[in-house]
VMD Tcl script that draws the C-alpha trace (Angstrom):
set ca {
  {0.00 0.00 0.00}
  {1.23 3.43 -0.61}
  {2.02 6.17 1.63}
  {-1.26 8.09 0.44}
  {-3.29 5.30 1.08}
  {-1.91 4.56 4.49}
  {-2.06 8.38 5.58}
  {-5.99 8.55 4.52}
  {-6.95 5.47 6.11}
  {-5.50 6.68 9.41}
  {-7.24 9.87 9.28}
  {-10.93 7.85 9.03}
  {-12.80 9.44 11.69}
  {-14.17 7.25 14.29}
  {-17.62 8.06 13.21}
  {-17.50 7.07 9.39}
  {-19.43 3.89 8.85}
  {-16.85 2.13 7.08}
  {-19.25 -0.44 6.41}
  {-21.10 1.46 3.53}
  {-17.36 2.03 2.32}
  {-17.12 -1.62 2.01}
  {-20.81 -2.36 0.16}
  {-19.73 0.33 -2.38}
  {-16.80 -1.62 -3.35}
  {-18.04 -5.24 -3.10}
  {-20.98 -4.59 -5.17}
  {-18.93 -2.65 -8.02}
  {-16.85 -5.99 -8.02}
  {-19.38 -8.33 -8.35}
  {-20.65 -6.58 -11.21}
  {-17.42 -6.56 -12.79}
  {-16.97 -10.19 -12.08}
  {-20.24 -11.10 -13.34}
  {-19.96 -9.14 -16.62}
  {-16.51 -10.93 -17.02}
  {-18.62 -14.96 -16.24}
  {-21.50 -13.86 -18.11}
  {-19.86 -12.66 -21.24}
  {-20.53 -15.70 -24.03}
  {-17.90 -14.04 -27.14}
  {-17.42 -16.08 -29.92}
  {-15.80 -15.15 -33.47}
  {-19.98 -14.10 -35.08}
  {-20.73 -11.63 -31.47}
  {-21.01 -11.54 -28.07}
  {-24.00 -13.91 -26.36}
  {-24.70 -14.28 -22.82}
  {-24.02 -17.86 -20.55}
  {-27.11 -17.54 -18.39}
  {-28.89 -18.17 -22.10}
  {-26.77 -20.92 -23.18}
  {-27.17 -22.73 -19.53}
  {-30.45 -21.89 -18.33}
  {-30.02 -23.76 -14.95}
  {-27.50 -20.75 -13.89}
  {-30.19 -18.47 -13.60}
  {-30.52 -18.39 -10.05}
  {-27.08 -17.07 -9.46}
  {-28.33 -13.86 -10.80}
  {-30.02 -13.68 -7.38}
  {-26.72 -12.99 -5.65}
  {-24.60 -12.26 -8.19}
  {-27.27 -8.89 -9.44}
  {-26.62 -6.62 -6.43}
  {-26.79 -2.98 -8.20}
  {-29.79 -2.79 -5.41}
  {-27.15 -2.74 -2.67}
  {-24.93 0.41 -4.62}
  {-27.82 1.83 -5.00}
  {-29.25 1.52 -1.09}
  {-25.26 2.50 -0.55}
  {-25.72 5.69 -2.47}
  {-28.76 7.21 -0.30}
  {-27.30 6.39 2.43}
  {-23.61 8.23 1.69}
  {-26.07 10.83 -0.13}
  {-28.19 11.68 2.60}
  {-25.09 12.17 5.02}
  {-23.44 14.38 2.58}
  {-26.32 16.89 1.67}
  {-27.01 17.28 5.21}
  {-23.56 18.53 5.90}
  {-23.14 20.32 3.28}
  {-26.76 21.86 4.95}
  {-24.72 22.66 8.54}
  {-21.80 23.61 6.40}
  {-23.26 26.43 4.98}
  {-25.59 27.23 7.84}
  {-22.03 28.20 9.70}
  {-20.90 30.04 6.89}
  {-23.15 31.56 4.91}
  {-26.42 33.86 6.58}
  {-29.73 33.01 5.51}
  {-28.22 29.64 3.75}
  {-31.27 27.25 2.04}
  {-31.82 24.32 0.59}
  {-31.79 26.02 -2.67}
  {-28.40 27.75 -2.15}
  {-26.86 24.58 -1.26}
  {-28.02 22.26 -3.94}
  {-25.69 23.29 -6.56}
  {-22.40 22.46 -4.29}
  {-24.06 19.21 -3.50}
  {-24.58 18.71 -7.23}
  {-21.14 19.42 -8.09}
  {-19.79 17.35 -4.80}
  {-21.57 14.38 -5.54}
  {-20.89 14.12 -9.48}
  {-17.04 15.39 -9.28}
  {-15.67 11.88 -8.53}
  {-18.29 9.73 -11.39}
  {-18.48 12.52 -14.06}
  {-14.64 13.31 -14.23}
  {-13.55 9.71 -15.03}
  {-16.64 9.03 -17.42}
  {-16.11 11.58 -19.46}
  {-12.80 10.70 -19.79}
  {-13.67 7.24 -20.63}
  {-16.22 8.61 -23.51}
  {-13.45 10.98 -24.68}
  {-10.73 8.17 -25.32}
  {-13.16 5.75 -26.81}
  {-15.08 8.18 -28.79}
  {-11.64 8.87 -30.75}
  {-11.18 5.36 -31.19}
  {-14.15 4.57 -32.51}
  {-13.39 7.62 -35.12}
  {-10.17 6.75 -35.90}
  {-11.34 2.66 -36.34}
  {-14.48 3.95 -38.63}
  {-12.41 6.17 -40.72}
  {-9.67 3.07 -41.02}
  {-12.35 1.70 -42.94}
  {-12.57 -0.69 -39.61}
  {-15.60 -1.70 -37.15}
  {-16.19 -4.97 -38.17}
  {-16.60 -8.27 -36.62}
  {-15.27 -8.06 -32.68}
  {-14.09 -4.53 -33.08}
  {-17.71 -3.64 -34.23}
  {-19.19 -5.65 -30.87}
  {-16.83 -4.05 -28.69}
  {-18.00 -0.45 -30.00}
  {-21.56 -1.14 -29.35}
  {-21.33 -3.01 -26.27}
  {-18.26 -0.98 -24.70}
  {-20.81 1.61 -23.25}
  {-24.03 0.08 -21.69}
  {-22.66 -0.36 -18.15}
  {-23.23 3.24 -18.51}
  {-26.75 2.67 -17.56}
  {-25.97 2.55 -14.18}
  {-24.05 6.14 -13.95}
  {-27.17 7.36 -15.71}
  {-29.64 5.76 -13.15}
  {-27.12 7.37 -10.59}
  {-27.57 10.90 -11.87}
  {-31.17 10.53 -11.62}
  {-30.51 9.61 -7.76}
  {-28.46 12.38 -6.82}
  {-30.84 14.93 -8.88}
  {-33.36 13.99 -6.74}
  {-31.77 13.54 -3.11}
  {-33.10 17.28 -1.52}
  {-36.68 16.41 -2.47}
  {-36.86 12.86 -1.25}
  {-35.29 13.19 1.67}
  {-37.71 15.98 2.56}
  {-40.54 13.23 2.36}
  {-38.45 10.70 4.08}
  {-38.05 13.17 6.97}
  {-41.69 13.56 6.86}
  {-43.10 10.44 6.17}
  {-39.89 7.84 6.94}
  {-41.06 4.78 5.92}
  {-44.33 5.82 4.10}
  {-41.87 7.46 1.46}
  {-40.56 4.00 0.74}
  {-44.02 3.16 0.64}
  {-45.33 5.59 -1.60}
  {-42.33 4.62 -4.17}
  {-42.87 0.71 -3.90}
  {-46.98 1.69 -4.21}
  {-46.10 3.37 -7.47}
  {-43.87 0.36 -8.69}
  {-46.49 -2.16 -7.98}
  {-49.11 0.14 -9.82}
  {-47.23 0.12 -13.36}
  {-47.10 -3.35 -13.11}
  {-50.25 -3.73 -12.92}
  {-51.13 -1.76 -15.60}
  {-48.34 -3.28 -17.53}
  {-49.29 -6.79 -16.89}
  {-53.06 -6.48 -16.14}
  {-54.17 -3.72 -17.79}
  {-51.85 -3.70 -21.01}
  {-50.95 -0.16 -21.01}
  {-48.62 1.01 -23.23}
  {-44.98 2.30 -22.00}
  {-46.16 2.60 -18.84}
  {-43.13 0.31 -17.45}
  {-40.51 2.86 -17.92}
  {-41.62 4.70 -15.12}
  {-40.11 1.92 -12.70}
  {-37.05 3.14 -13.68}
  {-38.15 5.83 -11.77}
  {-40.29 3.87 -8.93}
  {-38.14 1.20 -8.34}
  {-34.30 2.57 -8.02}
  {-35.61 5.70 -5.99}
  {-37.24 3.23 -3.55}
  {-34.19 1.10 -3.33}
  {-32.16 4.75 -2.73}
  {-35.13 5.78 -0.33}
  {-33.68 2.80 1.97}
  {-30.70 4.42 2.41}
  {-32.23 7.41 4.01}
  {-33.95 4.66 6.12}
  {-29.86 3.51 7.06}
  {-28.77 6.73 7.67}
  {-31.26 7.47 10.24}
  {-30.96 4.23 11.51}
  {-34.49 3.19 11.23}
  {-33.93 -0.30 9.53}
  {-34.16 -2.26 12.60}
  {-35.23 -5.76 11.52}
  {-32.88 -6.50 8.65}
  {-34.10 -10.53 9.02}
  {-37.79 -9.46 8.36}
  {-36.95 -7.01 5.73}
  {-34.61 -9.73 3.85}
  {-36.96 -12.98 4.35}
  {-40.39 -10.65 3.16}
  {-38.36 -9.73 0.30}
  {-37.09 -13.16 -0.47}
  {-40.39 -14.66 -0.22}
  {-42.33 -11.79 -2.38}
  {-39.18 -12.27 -4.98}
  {-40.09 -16.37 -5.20}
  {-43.93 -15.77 -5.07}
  {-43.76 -13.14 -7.96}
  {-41.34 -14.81 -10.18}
  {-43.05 -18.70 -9.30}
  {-46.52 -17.23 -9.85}
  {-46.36 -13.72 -11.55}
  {-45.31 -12.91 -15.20}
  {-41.61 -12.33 -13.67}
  {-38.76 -14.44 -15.41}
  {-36.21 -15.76 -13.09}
  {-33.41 -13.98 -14.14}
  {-32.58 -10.83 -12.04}
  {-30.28 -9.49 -15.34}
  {-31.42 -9.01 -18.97}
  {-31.30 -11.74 -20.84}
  {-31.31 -11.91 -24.68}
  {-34.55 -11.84 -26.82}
  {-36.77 -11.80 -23.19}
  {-39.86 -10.93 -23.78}
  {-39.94 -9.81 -20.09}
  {-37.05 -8.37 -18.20}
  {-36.56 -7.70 -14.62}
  {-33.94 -5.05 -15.14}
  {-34.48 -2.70 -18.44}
  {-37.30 -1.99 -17.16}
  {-37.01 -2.98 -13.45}
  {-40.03 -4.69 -12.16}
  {-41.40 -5.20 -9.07}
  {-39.73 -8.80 -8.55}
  {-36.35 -6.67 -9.00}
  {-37.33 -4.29 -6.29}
  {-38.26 -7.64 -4.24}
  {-34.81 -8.95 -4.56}
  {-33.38 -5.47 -3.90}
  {-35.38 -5.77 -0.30}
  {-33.86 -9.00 0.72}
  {-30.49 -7.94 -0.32}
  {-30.14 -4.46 1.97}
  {-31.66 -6.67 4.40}
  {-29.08 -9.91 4.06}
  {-26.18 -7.29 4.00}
  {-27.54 -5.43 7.24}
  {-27.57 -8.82 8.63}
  {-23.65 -9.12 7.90}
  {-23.20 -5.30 9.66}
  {-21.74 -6.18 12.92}
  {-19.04 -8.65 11.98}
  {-17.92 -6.96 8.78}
  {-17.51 -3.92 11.20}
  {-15.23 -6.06 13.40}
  {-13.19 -6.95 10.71}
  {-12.74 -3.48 9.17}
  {-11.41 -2.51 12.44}
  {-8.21 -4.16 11.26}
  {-6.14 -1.57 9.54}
  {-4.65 -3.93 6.50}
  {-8.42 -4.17 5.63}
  {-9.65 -0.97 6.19}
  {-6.68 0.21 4.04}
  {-7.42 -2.61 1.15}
  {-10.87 -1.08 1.17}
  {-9.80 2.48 1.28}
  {-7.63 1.77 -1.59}
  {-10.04 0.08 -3.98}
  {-12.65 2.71 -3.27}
  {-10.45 5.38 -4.32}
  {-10.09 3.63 -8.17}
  {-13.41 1.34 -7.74}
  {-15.83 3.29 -10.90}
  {-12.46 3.76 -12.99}
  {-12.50 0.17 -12.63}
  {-15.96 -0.06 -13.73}
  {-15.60 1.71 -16.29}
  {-12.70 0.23 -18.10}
  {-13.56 -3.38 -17.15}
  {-15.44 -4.20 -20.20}
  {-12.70 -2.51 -22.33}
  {-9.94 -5.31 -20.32}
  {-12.63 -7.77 -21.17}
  {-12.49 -7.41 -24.97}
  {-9.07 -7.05 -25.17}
  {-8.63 -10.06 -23.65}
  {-10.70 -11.82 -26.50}
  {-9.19 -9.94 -28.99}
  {-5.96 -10.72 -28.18}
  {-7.29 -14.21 -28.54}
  {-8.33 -13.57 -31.76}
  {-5.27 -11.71 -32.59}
  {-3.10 -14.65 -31.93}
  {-5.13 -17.36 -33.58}
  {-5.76 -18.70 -30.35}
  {-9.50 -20.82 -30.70}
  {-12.21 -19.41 -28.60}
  {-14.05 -22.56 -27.62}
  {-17.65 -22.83 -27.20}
  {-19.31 -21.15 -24.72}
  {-20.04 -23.35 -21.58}
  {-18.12 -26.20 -22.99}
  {-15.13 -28.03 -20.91}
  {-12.80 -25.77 -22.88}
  {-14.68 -23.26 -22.33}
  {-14.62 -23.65 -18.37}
  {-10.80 -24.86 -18.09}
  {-10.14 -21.34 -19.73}
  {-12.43 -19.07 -17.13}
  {-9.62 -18.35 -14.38}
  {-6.88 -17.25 -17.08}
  {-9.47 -15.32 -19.05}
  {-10.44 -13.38 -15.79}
  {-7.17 -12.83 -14.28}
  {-5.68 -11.83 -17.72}
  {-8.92 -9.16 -17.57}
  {-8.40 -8.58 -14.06}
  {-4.46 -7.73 -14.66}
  {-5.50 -5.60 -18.05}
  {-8.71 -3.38 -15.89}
  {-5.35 -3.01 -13.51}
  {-3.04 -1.46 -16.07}
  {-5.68 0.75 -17.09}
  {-6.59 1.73 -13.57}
  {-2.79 2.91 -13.56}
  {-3.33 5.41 -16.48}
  {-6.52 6.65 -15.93}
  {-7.16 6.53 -12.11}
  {-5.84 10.44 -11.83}
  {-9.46 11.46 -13.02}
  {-11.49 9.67 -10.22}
  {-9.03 11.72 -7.53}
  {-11.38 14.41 -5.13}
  {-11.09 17.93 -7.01}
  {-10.95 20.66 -5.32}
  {-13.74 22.02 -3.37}
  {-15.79 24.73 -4.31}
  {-15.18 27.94 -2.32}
  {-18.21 29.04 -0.38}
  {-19.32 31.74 -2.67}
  {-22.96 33.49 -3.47}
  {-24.76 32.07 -5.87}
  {-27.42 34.30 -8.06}
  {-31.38 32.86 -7.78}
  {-30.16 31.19 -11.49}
  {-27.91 28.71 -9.40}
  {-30.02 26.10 -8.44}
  {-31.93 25.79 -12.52}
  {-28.83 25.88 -13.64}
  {-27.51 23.05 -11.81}
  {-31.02 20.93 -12.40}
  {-30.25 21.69 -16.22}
  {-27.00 20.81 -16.32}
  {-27.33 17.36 -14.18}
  {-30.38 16.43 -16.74}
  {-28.50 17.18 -19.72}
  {-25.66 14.69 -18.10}
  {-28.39 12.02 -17.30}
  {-30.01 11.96 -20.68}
  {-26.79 12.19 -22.70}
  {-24.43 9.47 -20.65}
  {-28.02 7.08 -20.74}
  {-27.92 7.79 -24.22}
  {-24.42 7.08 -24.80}
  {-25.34 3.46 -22.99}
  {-27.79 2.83 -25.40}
  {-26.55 3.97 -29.08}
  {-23.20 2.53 -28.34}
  {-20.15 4.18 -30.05}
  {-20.29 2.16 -32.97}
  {-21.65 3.93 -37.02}
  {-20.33 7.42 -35.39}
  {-20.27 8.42 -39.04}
  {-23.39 7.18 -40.51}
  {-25.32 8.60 -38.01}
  {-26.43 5.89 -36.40}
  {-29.31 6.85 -33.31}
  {-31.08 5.10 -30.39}
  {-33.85 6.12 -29.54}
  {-33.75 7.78 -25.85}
  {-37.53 8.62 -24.16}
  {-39.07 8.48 -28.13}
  {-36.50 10.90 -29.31}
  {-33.96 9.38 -31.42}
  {-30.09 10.16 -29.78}
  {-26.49 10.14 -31.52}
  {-23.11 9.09 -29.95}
  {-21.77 12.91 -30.84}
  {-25.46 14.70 -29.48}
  {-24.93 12.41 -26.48}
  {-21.68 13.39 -25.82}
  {-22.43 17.11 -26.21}
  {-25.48 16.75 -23.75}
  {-22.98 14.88 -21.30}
  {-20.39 17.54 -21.41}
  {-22.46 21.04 -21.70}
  {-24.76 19.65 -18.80}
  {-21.52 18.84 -16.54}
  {-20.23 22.07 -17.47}
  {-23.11 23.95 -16.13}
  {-22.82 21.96 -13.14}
  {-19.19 23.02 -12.42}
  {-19.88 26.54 -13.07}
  {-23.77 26.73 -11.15}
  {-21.51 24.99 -7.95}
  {-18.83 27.18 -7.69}
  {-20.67 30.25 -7.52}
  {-20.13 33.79 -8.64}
  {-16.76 34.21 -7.13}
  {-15.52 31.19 -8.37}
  {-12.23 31.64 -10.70}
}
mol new
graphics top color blue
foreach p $ca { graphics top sphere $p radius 0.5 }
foreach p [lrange $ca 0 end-1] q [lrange $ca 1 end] { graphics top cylinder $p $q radius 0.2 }
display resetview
């Protein structure tokens, strides 16, 4: 461990739950390992193993834990817009909500925004530079389209931190009716998904759903989740009823050519299984706490937290590469799921694992803390300015994960809420809406 490391894991104050710190990582890892098992390439495209071997299904019901990030994120979100709220109490005379929600904006979205954009940058030149080559086919085509749909997730995230003032204004109202009133909603598209047949009604769980699982955070934070074992066995069994007798499929991941899928959009089964994960891991609080007491784990943790969405983001890029190199070499990828196929898992991974390393090492300086914003007045136009920009982020970096890099010269669109999107209008929207972040949370005196 370095020096750096060492020096910031001995400053931890006694009173950070290093706990969350922990959840934050482990469920970044094991969506990076999954992507890495799950990942079915052969020389035509990319399929996925829980289709080619059905009976691995239920793995997806530990191995799918964006739910716990996500309950991770309202937790650490929640604690940091409230201090931010004392901060500039202390500071700043007749401080509001309002005043404050630009810095929390820019707080929040320095340490994901930085490195993504990055990460769009570098790959939208390649993707130029491969299309005007004359290239893009075969694997190097896959790779172009594939390369950016983890960005979901950052997207999803946005949303999440857009919408922390409001919702934890109705969690400090209603506590748990908040959570209520989100799960309510969820269970009502269903049913006029499944029951009723309404049209594009399920996209609102996208909404419903992840904002409940972030509404338990709150919950965490105010430490008002008190019976983890009921919350994780009433989620468990409403996950098995609704996927045994409901029109849920048991896959908790999209799976190719579903008609129904529990994650794009997420259904209420998904927000089932989110429920008895936040309450399984709550169950695991007290001993994990124990052992993060011990400083060569607290500083392993400290360390991986400080490169864990650079990680993310590169991991599928590590993955490719791997299989290109493959390819490359004239080395035969066997068939998915055969005994070749297994034998080969552990190198594949820790050739990936040692690749997502190296490019850790060259692009980890853009997911280091900038620094903060001085506490400066803001005009009235602050707090618009900042909801513009961190929509404009959200809509371009989701549709970035959906249009892919791939035809960046023919044009080619996705379309993103019925309005068809661009790689190059996706990028724009994803770097005017951060700038207007930066410059709406640093205020008029900012330099």
């Amino acid at each position: 461990m370095g020096s750096p490391v060492r020096e910031l894991a001995g400053a931890t104050p006694a009173t950070r739950d290093r706990y969350a710190d922990l959840l934050r990582v482990a469920s970044l890892a094991a969506v990076v390992l999954g992507h890495w098992l799950m990942a079915a390439v052969t020389p035509d495209g990319v399929g996925n193993l829980l289709a080619v071997v059905p009976a691995l299904q239920p793995l997806t019901w530990l191995l799918q834990v964006m739910p716990v990030f996500f309950f991770v994120g309202g937790f650490s979100h929640a604690l940091s817009y409230r201090s931010l709220l004392r901060k500039h109490a202390r500071t700043a005379s007749g401080a509001t909500a309002d005043s404050v929600y630009p810095a929390f904006l820019r707080a929040r979205l320095q340490r994901l925004l930085r490195p993504t954009t990055v990460f769009v940058l570098v790959w939208g030149a390649a993707a130029l530079l491969v299309q005007l080559l004359g290239g893009g086919g075969g694997l190097t085509g896959v790779t172009l389209r594939m390369v950016t749909q983890p960005l979901w997730f950052i997207g999803i995230y946005l949303a999440m931190v857009a919408f922390t003032p409001p919702l934890l204004r109705l969690h400090e109202r209603y506590g748990w009716g908040a959570f209520a009133g989100l799960a309510g909603a969820a269970v009502a598209v269903d049913v006029l998904r499944f029951a009723a047949g309404v049209p594009y009604v399920e996209f609102l769980n996208f909404a419903f759903v992840w904002l409940a699982v972030h509404q338990l955070g709150f919950l965490r934070a105010d430490g008002r989740i008190r019976r983890p074992a009921l919350l994780a066995g009433a989620g468990l069994v409403t996950a098995v009823a609704l996927v045994a007798f409901g029109p849920y499929p048991l896959s908790m991941v999209g799976m190719p050519g579903e008609k129904v899928s529990n994650m794009a959009p997420p259904t209420l089964a998904l927000l089932a299984h989110g429920l008895w994960l936040v309450g399984a891991v709550e169950l695991l609080r007290a001993p994990a706490a124990r052992l993060l007491e011990r400083p060569r784990v607290w500083r392993t943790v400290v360390a991986a937290n400080g490169v864990a969405m650079t990680a993310f983001l590169w991991h599928l890029t590590a993955m490719f590469g791997v299989y290109g190199a493959q390819l490359a070499l004239d080395v035969p990828l066997p068939a998915p799921a055969s005994a070749a196929w297994w034998a080969g898992v552990p190198l594949r991974i820790a050739c990936a694992a040692v690749l997502t390393a190296a490019l850790v090492a060259a692009f980890r300086t853009f997911e280091r803390p900038a620094p903060a914003a001085p506490a400066a007045p803001r005009t009235p136009a602050a707090g618009p300015l900042a909801g513009l920009g961190v929509t404009l982020c959200l809509l371009g970096v989701l549709g970035l994960s959906m249009v892919g890099l791939g035809g960046l010269l023919e044009g080619r669109t996705a379309l993103l809420i019925a309005v068809p999107v661009s790689a190059p209008a996706a990028l724009a929207m994803t770097l005017g809406g951060w700038l207007l972040v930066e410059r709406a949370g640093r205020g008029r005196g900012a330099r």
